[in-house]
C-alpha positions as CSV (number, residue, x, y, z in Angstrom):
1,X,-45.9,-55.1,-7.6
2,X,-44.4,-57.2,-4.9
3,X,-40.9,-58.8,-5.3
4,X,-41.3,-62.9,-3.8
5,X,-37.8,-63.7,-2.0
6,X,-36.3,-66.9,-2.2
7,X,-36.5,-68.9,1.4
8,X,-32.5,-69.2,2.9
9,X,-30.8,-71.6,2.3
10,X,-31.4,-74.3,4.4
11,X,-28.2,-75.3,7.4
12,X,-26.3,-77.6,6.6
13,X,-23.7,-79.9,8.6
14,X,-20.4,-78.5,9.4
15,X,-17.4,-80.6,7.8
16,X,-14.7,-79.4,10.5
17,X,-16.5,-80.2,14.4
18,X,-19.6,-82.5,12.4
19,X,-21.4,-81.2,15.7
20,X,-22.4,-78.2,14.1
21,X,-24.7,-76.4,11.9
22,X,-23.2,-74.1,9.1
23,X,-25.6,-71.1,8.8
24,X,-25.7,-68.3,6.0
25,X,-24.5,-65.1,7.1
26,X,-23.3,-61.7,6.1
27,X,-20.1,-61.3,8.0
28,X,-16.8,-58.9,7.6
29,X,-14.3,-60.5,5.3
30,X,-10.5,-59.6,5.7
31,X,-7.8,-60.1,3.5
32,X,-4.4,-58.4,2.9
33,X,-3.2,-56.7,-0.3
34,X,0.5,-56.5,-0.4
35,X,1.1,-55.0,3.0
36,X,-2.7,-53.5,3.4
37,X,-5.4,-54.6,5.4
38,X,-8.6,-54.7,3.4
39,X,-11.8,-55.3,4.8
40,X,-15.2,-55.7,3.6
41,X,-18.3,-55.5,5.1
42,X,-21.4,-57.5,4.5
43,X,-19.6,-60.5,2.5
44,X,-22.0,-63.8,2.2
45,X,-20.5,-66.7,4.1
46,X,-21.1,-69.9,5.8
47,X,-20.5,-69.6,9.1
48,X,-20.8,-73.0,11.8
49,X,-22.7,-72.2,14.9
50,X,-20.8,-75.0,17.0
51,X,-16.7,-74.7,16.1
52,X,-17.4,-70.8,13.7
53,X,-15.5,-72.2,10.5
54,X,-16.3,-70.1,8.0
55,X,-16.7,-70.9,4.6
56,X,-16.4,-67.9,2.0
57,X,-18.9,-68.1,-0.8
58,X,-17.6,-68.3,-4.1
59,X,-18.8,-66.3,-6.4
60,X,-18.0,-63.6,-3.9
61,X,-14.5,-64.2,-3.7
62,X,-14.0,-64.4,-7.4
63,X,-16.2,-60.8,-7.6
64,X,-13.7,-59.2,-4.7
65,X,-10.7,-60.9,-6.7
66,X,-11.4,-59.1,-10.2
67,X,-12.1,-55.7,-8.1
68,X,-8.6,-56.0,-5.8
69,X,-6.7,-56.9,-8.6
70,X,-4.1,-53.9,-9.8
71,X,-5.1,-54.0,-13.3
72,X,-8.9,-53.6,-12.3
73,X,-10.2,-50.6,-14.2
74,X,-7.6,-49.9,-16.7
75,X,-7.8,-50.7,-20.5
76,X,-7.0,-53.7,-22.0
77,X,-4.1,-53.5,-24.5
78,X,-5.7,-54.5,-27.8
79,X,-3.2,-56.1,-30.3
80,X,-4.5,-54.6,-33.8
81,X,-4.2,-57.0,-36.6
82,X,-3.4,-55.9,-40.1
83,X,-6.6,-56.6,-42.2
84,X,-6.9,-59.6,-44.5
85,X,-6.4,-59.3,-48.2
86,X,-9.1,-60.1,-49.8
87,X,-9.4,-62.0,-53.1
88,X,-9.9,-59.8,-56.2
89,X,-12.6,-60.1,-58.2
90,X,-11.4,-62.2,-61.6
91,X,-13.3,-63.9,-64.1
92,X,-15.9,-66.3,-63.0
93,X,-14.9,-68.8,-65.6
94,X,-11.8,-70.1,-66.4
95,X,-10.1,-68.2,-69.6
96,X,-11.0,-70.3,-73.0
97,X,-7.4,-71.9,-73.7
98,X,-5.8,-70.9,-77.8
């Protein structure tokens, strides 16, 4: 079976020189981490083929986000809750009154 790819997404007008075209393209992101420089290769962006703004996509940067972050990989602490008391089981009816 043959997988059918999407078309790209279609340029669209640069906010920053209006002159321009922003195209999709894979390009190297960098960022720092405390006093690290990080890079990452093959990150989706938005890049103007008139001025170069780039515009970061998204859901990317929120994916890179969760996987930089310090606590990435390690256990959640799970506060355990003491279990409910149940009702007992009583009479159905109410007792006859004397």
């Amino acid at each position: 079976m043959s997988e059918q790819k999407s078309p790209p997404p279609a340029p669209v007008p640069c906010n920053e020189c209006s002159a321009g075209m922003m195209q999709p393209r894979m390009i190297t992101y960098f960022t720092w981490l405390n006093e690290e420089l990080i890079t990452v290769p093959h990150f989706p962006a938005w890049v103007c083929d008139m001025c170069g703004r780039r515009e970061y996509d998204e859901k990317a940067i929120s994916w890179l986000t969760t996987l930089l972050n310090p606590n990435a990989g390690k256990p959640t602490r799970v506060r355990k809750t003491p279990p409910r008391t149940r009702p007992r089981p009583g009479p159905s009816r109410p007792a006859p009154e004397s």
